[in-house]
Backbone of each chain as nested JSON, in Angstrom:
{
  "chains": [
    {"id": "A", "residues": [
      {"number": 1, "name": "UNK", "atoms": {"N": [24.628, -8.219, -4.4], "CA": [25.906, -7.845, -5.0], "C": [27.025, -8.743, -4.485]}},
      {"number": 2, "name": "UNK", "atoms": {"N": [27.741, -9.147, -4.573], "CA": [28.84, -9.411, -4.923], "C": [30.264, -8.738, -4.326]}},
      {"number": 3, "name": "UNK", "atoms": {"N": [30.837, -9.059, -2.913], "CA": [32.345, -8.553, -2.792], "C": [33.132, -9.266, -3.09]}},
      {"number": 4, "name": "UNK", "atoms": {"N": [34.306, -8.754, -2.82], "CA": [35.806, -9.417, -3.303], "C": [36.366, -9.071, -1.599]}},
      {"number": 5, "name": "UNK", "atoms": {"N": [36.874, -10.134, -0.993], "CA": [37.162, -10.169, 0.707], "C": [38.684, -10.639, 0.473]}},
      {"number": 6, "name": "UNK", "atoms": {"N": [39.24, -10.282, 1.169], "CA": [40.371, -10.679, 1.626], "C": [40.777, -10.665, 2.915]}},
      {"number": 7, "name": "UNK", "atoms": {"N": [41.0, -11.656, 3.511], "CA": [41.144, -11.964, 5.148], "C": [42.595, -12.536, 5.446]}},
      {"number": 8, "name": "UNK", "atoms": {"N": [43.054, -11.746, 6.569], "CA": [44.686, -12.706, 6.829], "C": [44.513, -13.141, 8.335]}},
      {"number": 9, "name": "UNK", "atoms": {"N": [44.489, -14.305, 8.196], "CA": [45.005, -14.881, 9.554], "C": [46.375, -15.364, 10.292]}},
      {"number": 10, "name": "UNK", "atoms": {"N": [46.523, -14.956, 10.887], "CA": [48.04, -14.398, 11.401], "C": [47.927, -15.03, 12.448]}},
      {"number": 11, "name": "UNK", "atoms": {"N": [49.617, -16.025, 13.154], "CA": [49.63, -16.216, 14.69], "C": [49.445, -15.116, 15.261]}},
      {"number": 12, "name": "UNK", "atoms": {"N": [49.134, -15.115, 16.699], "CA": [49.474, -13.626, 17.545], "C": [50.719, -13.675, 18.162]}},
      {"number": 13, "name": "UNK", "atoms": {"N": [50.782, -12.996, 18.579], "CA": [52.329, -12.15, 18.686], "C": [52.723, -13.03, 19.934]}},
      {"number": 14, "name": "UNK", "atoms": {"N": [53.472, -13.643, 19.909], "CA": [54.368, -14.162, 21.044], "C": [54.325, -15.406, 21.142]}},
      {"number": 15, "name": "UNK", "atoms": {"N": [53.637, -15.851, 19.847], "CA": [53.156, -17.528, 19.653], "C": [54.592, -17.927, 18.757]}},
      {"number": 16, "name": "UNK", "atoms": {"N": [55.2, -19.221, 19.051], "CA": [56.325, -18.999, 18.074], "C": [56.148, -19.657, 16.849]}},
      {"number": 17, "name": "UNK", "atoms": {"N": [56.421, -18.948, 15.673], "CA": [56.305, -19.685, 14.426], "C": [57.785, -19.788, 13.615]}},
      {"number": 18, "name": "UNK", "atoms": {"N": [57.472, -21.716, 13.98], "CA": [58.309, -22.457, 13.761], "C": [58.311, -22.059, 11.575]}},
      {"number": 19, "name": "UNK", "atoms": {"N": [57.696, -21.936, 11.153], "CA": [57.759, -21.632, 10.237], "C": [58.498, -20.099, 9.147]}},
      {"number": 20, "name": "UNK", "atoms": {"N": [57.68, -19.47, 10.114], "CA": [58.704, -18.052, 9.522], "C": [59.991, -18.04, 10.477]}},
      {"number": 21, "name": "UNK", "atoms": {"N": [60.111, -18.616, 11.093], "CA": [61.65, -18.926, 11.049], "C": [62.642, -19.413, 10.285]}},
      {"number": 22, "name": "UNK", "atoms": {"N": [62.081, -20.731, 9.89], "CA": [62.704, -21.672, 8.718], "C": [62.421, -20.486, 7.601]}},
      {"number": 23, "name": "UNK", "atoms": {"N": [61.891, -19.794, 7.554], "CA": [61.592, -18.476, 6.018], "C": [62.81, -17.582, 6.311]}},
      {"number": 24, "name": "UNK", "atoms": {"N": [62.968, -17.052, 7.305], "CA": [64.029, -15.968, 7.755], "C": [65.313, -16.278, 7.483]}},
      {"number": 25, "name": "UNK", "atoms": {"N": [65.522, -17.903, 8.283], "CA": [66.922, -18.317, 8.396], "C": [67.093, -18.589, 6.565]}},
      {"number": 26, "name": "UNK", "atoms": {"N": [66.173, -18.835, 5.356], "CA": [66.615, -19.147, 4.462], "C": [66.896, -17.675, 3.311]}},
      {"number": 27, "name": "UNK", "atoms": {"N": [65.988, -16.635, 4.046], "CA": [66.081, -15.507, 3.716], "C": [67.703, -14.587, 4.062]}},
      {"number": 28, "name": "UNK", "atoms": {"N": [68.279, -14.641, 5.14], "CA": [69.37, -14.237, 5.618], "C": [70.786, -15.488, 5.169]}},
      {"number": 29, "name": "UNK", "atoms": {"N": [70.235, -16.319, 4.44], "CA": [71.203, -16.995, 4.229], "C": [71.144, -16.788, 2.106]}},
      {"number": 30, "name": "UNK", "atoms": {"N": [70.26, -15.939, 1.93], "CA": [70.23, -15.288, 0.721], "C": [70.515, -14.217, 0.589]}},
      {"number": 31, "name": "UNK", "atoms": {"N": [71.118, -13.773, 1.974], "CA": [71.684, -11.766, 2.135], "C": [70.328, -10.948, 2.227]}},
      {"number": 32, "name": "UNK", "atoms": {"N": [69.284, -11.374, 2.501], "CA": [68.092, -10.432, 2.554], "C": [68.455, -10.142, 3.955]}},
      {"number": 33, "name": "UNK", "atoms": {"N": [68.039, -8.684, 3.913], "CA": [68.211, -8.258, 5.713], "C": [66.648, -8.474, 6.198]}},
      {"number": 34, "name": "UNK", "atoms": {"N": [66.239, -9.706, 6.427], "CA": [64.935, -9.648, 6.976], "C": [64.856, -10.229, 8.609]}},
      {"number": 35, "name": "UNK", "atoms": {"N": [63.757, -9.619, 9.098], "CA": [64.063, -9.977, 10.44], "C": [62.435, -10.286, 10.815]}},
      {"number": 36, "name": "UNK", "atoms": {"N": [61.863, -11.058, 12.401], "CA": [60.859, -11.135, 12.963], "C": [59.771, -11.716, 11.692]}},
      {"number": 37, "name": "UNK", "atoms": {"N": [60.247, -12.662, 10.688], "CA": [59.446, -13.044, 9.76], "C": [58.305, -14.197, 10.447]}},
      {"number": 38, "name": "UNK", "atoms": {"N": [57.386, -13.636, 9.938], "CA": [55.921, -14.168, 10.43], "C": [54.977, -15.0, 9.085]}},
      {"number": 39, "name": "UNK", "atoms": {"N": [54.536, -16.204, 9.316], "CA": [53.885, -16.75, 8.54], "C": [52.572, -16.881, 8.447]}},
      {"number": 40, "name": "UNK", "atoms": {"N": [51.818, -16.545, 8.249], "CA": [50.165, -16.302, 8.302], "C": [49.624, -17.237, 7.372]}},
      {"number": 41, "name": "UNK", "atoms": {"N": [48.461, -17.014, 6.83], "CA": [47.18, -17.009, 5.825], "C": [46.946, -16.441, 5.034]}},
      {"number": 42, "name": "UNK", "atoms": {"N": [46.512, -16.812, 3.545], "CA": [45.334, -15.247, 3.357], "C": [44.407, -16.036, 2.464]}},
      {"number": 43, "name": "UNK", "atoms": {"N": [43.28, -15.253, 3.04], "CA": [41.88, -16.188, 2.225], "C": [41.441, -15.025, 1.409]}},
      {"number": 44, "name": "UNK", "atoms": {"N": [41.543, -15.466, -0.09], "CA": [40.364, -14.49, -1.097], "C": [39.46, -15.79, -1.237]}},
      {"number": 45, "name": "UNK", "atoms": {"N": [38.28, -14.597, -1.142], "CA": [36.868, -15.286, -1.867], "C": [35.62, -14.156, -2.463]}},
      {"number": 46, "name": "UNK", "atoms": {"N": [34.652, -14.277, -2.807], "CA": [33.549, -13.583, -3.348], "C": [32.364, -14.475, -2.298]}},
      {"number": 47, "name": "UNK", "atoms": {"N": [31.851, -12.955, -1.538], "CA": [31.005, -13.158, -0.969], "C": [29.901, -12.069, -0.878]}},
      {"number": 48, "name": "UNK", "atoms": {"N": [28.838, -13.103, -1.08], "CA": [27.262, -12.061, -1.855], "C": [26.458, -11.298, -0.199]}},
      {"number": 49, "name": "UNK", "atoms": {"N": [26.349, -9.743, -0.651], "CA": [25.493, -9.383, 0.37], "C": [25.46, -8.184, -0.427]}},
      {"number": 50, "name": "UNK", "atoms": {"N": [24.289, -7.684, 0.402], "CA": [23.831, -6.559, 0.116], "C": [24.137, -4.901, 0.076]}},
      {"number": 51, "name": "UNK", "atoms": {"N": [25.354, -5.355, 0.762], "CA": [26.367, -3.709, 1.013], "C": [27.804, -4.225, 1.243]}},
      {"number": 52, "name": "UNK", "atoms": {"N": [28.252, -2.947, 1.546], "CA": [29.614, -3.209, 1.603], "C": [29.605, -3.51, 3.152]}},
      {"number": 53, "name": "UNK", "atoms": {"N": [29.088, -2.635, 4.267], "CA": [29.134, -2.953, 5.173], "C": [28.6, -4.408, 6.151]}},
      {"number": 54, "name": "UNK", "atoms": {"N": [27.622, -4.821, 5.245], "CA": [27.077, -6.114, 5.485], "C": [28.521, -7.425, 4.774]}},
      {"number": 55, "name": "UNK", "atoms": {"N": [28.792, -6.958, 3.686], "CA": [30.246, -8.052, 3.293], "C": [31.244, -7.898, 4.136]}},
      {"number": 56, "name": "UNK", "atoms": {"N": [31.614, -7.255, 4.671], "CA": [32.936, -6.361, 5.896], "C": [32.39, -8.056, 7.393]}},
      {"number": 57, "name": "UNK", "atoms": {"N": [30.663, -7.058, 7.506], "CA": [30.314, -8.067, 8.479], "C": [30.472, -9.952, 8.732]}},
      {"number": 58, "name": "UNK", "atoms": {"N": [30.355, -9.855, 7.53], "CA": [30.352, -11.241, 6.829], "C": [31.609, -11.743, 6.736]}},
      {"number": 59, "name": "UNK", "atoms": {"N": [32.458, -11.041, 6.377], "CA": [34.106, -11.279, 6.412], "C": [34.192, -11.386, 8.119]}},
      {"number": 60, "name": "UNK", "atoms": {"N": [34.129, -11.006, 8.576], "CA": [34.352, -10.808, 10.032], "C": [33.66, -12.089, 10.698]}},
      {"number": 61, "name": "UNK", "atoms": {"N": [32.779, -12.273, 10.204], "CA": [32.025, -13.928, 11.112], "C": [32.587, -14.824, 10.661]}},
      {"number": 62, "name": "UNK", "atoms": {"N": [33.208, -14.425, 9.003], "CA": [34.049, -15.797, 8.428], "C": [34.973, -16.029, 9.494]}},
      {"number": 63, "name": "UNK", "atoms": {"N": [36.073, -14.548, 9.658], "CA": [37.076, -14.617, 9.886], "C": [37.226, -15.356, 11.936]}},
      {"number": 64, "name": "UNK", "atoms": {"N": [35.996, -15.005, 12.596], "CA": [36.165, -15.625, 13.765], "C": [35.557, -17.113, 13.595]}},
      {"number": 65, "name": "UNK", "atoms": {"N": [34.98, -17.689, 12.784], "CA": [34.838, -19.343, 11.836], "C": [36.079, -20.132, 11.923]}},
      {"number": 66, "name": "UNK", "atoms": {"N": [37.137, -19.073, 11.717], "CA": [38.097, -20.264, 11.007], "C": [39.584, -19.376, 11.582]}},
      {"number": 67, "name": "UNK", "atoms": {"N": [39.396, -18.546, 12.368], "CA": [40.625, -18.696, 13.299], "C": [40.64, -18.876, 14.594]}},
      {"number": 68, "name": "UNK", "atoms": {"N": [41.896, -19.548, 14.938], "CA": [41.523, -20.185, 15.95], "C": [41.529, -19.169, 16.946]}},
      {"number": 69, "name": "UNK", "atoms": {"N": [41.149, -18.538, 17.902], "CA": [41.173, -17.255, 19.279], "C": [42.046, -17.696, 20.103]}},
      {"number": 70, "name": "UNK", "atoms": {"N": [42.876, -18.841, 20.235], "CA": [43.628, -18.85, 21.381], "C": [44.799, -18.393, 20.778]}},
      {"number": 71, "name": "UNK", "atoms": {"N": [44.843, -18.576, 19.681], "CA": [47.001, -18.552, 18.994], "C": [46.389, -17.58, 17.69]}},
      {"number": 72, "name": "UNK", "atoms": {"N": [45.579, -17.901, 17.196], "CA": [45.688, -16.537, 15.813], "C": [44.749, -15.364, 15.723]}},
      {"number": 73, "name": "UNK", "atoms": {"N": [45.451, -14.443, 15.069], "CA": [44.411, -12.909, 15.086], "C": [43.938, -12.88, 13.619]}},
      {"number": 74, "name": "UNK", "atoms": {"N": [42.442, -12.406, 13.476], "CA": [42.558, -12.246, 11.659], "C": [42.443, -11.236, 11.67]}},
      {"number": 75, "name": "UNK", "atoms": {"N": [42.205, -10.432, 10.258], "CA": [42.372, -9.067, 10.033], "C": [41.444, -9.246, 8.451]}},
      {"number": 76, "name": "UNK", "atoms": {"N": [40.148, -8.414, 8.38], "CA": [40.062, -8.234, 7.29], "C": [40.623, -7.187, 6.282]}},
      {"number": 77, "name": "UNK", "atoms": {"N": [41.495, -7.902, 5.341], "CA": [42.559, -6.773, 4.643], "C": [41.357, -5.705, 3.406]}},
      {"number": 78, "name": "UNK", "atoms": {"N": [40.609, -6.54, 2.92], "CA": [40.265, -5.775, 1.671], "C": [38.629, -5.872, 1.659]}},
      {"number": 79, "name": "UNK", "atoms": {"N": [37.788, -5.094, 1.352], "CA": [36.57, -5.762, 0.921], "C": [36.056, -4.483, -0.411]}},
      {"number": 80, "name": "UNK", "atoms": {"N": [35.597, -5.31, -1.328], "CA": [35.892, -4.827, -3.147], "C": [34.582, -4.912, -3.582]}},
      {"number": 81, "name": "UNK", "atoms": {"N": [33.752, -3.834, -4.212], "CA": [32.324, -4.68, -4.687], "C": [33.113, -5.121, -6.392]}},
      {"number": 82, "name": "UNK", "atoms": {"N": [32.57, -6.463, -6.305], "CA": [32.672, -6.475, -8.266], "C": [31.971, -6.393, -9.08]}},
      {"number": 83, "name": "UNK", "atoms": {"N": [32.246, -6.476, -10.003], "CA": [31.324, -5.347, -10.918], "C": [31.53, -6.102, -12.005]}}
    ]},
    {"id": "B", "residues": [
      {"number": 1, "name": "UNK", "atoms": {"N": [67.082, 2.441, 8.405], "CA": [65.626, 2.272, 8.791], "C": [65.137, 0.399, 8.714]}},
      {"number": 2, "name": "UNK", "atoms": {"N": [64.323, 0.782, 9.269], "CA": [63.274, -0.564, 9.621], "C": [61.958, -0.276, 8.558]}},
      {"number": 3, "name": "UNK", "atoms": {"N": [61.563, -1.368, 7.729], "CA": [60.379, -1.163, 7.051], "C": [59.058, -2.287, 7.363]}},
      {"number": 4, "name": "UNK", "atoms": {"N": [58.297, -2.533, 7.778], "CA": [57.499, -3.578, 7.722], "C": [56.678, -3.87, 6.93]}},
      {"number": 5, "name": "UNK", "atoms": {"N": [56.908, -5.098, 5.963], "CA": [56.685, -5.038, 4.403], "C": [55.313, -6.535, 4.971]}},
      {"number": 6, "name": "UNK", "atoms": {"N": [54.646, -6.424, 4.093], "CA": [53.344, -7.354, 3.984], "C": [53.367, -7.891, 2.547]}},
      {"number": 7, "name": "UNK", "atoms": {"N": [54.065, -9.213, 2.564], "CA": [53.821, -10.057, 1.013], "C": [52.841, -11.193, 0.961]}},
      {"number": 8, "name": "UNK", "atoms": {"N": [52.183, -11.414, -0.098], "CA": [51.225, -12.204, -0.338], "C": [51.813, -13.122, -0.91]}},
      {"number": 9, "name": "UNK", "atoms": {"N": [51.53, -14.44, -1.229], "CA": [51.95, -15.521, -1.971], "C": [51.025, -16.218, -2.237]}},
      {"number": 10, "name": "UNK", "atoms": {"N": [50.41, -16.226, -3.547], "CA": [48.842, -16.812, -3.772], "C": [49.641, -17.771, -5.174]}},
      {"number": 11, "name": "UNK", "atoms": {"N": [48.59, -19.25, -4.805], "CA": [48.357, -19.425, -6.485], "C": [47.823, -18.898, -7.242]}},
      {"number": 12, "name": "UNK", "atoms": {"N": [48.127, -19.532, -8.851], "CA": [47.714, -18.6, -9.75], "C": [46.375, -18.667, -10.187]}},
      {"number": 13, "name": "UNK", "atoms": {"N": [45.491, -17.844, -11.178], "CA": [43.999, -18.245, -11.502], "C": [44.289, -19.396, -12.021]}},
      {"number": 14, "name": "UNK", "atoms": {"N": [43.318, -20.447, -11.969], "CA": [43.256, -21.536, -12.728], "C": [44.014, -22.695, -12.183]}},
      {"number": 15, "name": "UNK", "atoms": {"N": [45.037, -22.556, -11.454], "CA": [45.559, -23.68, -10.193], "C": [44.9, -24.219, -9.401]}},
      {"number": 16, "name": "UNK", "atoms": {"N": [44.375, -25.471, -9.498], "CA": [43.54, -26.065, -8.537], "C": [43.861, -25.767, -7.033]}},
      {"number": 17, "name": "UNK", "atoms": {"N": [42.882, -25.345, -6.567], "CA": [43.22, -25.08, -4.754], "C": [42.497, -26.336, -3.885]}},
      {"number": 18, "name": "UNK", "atoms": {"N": [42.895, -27.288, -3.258], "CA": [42.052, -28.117, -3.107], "C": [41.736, -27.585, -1.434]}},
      {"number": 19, "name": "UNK", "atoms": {"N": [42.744, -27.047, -0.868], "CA": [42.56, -26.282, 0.387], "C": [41.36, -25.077, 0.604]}},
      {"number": 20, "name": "UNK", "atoms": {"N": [41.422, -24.653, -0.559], "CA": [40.167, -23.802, -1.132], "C": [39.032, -24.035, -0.763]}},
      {"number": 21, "name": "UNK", "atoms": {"N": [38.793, -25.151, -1.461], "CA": [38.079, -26.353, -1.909], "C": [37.375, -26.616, -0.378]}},
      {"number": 22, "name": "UNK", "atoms": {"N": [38.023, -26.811, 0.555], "CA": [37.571, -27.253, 1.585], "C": [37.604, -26.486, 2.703]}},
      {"number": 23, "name": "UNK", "atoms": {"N": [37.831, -25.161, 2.685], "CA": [37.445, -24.407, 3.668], "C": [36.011, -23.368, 2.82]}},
      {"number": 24, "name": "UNK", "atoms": {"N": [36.238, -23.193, 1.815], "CA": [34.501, -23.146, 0.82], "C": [33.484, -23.63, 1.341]}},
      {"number": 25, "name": "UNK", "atoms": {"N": [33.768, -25.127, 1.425], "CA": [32.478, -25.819, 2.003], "C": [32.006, -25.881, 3.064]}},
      {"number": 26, "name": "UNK", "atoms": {"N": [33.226, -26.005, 4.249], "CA": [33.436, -25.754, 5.226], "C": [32.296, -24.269, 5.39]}},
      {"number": 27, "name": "UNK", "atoms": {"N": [32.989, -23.333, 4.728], "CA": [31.767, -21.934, 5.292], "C": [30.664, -21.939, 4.402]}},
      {"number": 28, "name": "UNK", "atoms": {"N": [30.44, -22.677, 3.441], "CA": [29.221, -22.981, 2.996], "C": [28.081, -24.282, 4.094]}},
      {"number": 29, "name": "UNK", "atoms": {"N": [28.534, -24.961, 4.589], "CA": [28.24, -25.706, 5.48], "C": [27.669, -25.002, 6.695]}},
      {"number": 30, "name": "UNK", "atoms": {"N": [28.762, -23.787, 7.089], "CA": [27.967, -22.513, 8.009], "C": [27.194, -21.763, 7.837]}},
      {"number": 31, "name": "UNK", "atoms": {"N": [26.269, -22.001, 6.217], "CA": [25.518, -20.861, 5.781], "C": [26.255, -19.729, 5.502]}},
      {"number": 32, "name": "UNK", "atoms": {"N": [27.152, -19.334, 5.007], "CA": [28.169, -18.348, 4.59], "C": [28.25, -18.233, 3.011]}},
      {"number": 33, "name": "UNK", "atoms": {"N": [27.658, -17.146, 2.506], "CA": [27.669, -17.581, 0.853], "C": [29.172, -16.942, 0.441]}},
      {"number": 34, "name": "UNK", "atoms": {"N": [29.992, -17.97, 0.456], "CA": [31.202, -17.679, 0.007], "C": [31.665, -18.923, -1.061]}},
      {"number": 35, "name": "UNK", "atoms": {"N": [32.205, -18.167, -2.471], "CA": [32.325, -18.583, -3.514], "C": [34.01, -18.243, -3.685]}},
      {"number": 36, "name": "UNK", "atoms": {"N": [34.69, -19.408, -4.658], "CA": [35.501, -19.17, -5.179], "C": [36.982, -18.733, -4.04]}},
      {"number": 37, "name": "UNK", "atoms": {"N": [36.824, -19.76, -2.628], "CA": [37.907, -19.319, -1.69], "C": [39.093, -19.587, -2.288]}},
      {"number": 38, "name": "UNK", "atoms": {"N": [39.927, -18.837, -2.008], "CA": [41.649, -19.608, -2.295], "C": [42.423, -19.098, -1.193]}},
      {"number": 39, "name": "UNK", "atoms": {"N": [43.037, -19.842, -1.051], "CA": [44.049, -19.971, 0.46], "C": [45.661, -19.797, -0.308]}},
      {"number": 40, "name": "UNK", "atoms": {"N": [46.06, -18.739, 0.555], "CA": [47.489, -18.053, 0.452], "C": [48.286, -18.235, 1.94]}},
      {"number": 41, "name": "UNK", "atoms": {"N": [49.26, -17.609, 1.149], "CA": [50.116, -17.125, 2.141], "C": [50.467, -15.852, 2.773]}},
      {"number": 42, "name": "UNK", "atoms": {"N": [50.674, -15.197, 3.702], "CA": [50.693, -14.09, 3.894], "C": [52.332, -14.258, 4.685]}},
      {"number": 43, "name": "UNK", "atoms": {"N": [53.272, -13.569, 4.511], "CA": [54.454, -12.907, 5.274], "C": [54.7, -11.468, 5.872]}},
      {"number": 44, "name": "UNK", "atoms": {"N": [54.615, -11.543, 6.937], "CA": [55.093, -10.525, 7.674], "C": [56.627, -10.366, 7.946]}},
      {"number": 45, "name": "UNK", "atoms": {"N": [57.296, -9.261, 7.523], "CA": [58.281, -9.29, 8.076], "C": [59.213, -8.035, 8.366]}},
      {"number": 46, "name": "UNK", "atoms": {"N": [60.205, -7.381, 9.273], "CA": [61.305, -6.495, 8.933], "C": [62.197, -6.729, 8.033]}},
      {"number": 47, "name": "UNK", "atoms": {"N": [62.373, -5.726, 7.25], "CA": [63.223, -5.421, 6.389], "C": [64.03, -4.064, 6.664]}},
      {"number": 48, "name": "UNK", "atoms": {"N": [65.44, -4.188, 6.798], "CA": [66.245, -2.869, 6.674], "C": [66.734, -2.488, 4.923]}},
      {"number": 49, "name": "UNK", "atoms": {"N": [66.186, -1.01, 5.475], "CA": [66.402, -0.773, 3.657], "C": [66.56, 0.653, 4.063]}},
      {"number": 50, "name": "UNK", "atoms": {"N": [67.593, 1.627, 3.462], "CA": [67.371, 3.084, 2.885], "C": [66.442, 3.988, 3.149]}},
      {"number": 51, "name": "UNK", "atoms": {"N": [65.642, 3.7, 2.17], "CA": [64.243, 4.263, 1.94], "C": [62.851, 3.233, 1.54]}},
      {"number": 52, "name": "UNK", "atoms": {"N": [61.715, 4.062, 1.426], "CA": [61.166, 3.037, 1.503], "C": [60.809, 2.452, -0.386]}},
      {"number": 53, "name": "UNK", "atoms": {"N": [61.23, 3.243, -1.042], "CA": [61.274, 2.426, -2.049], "C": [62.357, 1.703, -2.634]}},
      {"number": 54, "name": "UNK", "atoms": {"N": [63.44, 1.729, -1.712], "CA": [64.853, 0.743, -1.477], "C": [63.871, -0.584, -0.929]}},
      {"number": 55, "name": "UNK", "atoms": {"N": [63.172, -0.608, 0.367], "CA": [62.341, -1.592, 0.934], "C": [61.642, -2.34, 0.173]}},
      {"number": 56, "name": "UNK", "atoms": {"N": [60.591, -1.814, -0.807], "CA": [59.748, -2.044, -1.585], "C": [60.475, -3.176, -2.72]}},
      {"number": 57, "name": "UNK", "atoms": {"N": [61.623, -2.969, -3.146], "CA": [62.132, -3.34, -4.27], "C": [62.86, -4.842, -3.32]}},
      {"number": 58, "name": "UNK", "atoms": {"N": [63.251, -4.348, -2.094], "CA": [63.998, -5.945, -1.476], "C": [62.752, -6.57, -1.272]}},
      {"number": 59, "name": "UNK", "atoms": {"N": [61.519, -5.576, -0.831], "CA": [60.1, -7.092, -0.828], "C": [60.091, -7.805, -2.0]}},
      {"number": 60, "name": "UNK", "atoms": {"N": [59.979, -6.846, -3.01], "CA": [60.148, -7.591, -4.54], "C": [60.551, -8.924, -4.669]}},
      {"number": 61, "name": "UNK", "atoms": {"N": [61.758, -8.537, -4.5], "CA": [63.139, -9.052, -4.782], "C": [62.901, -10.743, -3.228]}},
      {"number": 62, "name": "UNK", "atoms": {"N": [63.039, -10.564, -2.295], "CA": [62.272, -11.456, -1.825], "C": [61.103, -12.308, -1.613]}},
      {"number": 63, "name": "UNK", "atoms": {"N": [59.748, -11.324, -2.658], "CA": [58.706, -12.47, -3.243], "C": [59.297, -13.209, -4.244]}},
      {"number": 64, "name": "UNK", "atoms": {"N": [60.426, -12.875, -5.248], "CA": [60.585, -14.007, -6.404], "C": [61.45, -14.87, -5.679]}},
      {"number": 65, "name": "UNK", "atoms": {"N": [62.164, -15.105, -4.741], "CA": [62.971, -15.929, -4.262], "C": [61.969, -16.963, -3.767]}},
      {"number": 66, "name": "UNK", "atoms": {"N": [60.648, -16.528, -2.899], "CA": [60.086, -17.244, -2.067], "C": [58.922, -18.148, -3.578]}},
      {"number": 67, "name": "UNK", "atoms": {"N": [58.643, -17.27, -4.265], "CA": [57.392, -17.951, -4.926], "C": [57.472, -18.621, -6.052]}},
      {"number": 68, "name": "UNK", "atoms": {"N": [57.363, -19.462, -6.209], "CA": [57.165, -20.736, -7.3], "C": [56.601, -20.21, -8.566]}},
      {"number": 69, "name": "UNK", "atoms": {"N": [57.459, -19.61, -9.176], "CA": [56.621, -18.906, -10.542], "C": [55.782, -19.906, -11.302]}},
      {"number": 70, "name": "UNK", "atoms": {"N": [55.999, -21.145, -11.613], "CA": [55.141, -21.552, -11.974], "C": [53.673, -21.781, -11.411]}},
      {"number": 71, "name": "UNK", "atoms": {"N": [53.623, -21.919, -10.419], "CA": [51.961, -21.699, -9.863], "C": [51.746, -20.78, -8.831]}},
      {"number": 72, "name": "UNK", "atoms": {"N": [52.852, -20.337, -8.905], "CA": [52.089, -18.769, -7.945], "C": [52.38, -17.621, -7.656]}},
      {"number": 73, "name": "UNK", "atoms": {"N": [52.12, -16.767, -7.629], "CA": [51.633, -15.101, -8.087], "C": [51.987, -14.447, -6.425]}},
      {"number": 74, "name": "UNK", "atoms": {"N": [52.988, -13.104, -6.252], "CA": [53.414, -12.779, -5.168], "C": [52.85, -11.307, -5.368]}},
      {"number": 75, "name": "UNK", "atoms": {"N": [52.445, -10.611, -4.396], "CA": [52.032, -9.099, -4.065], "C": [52.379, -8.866, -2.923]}},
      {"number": 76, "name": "UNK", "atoms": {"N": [53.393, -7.357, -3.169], "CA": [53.824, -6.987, -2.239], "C": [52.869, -5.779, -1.831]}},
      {"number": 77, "name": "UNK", "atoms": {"N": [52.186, -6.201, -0.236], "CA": [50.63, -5.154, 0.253], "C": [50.77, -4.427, 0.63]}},
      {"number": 78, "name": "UNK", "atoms": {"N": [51.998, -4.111, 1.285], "CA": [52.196, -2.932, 2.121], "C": [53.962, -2.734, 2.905]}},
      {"number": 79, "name": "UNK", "atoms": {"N": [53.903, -1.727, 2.849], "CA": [55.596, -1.435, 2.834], "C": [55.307, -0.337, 4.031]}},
      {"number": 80, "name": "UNK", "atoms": {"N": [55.408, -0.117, 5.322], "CA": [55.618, 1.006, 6.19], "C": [57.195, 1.26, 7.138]}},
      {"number": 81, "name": "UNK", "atoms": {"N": [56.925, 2.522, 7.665], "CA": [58.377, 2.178, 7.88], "C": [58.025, 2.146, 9.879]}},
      {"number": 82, "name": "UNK", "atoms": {"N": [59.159, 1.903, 10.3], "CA": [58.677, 1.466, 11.427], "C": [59.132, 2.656, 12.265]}},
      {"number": 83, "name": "UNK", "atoms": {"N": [58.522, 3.147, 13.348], "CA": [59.342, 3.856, 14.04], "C": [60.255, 3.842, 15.506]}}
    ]}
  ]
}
């Protein structure tokens, strides 16, 4: 079967991102009251296994693959069978 | 109040992802049967708003500022409020 994954990889917290800064400062200079803006990742893909809990697993080996453990955390956000 | 809103910023179907493209292979290369990756953006951020569907509507309202309507597609994931 067939999931639908969605993974966010995110700096961790106290790492500074030079980026959602430059997002914030252009956000507050548009009157948005936004604050502590953070710039991440997000990976969709379709990935074949046999359960949901085996795609979850699978998301999860992706997700320590391809972030880095010293500066980013991932998080698997979604996992979808499709149909 | 404080809300902590989660926006997505993806291209659209049919927009070539070439970043895609190469973290695909990349976990196909790891034995990972993953099809069809596309690489986003994810924002984290505070927002002061009212309520939380005052919040909801400034995430809105701050995915069309941030996203390039022509190639890419914004979802706002999650709206909580902070305590």
């Amino acid at each position: 079967m067939k999931y639908h994954v969605t993974l966010l990889i995110e700096l961790k917290d106290g790492i500074l991102d030079p980026q959602g800064r430059a997002v914030e400062s252009i956000l507050q200079g548009l009157q948005f009251k936004a604050q502590n803006v953070r710039v991440g990742r997000v990976l969709e893909m379709e990935v074949e296994a046999g359960s949901e809990a085996e795609a979850s697993a699978v998301a999860h080996n992706i997700g320590k693959a391809l972030a880095n453990p010293v500066m980013e955390v991932f998080v698997v956000e979604a996992v979808k069978e499709l149909v």
